[in-house]
N, C-alpha and C positions, 0 to 999 in steps of 0.2 A: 337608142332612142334619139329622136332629133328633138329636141329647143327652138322654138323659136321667138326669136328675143326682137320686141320693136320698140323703139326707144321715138319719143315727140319733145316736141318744147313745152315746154308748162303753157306760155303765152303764146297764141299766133304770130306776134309779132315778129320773137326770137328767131323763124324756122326761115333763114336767109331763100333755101331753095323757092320755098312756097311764095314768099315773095315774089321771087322772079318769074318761076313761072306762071304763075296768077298774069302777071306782064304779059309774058308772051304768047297766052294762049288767051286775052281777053284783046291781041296784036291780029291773031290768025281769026278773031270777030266772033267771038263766042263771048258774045255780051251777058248772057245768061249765068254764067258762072258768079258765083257768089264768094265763093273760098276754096281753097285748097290747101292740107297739111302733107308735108311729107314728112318719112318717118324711116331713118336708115332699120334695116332689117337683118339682123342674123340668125341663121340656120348650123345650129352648134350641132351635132353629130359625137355622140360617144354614149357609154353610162358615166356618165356625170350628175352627180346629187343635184336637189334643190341647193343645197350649203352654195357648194361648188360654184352653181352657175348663179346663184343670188353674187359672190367674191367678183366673178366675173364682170357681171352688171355692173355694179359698183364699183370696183377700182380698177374696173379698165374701158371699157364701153360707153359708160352713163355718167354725166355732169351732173348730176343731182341737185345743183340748186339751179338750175336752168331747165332739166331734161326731169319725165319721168319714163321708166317703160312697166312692156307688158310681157309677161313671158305665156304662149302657148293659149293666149285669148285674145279676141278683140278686144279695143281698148275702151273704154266705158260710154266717151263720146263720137265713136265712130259710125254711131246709129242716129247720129245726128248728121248726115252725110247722106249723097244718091248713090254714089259710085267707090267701088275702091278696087286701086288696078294696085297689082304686086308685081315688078321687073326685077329679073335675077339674073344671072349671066347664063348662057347655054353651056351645056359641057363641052367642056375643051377650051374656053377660053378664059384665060390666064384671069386669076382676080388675087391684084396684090393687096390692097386690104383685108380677104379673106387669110394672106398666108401671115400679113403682119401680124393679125388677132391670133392667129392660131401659136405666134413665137411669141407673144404678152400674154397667153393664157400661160404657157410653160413657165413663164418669169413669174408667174402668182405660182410655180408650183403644181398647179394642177395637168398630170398626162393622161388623166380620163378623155378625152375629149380625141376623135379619132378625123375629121375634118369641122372645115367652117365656109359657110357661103354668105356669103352677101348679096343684099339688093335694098332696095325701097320697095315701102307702101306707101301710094299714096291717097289721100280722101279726099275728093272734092262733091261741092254742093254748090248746085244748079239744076235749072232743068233742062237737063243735057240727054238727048238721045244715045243710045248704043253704037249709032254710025259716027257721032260727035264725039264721043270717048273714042274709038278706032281708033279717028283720025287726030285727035290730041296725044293717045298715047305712040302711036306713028309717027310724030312731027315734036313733041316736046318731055316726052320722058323715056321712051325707051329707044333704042339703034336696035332693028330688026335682021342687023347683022348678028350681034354678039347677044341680045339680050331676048329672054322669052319673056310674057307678060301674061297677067290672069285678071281679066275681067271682072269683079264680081257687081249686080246692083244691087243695093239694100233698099230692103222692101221694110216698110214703114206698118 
């Protein structure tokens, strides 16, 4: 089974990334945008319990008085959003946060768990076309070298 675990900041404020790139893509004149969260992303792979990956969450992945996550749902205010792009890395390129998590999930003890990937989700809210996400997630969240990316809009 895969996990997938997205972990946010409680407050907008906290989420350094969103910050910045709120900056840089309201730089590149996309006045229309209103907000943006980002939200790092793990794809756990094994039979690994609920117990298991809740241990995970919490004492290795999640701040818990700054962060909350979600495992295997959207997050409750993410339909408060237009857009949500997910960037992960393409196969074959190296991702060493995936391989550190995968050597701190062993240190909790748990060998259920048979890989780990990484990326971000992230949510933004404006009224942004399909061609204006392209080209934000081509110019400020993903490297279309290394990293593939998934479109989704939410429909209201």
């Amino acid at each position: 089974m895969i996990w997938v675990v997205r972990i946010s900041y409680k407050d907008e404020k906290l989420d350094p990334l969103g910050r910045i790139l709120k900056n840089d893509i309201l730089d590149l004149g996309f006045s229309s945008l209103e907000s943006i969260r980002s939200m790092p992303t793990y794809w756990i792979e094994g039979e690994t319990s609920r117990i298991e990956l809740k241990k995970i969450c919490e004492e290795l992945l999640v701040d818990k008085i700054i962060q909350d996550y979600w495992v295997n749902e959207e997050t409750e205010w993410s339909l408060s959003f237009n857009w949500i792009i997910e960037v992960s890395f393409k196969l074959g390129v190296t991702d060493p946060v995936a391989e550190s998590v995968k050597k701190g999930i062993e240190t909790l003890g748990i060998f259920s768990v048979k890989s780990v990937k990484t990326g971000t989700t992230y949510l933004l809210k404006g009224k942004l076309s399909k061609n204006d996400i392209e080209t934000i997630s081509n110019k400020c969240l993903a490297n279309p070298i290394i990293h593939n990316y998934k479109i989704t809009e939410v429909m209201s």
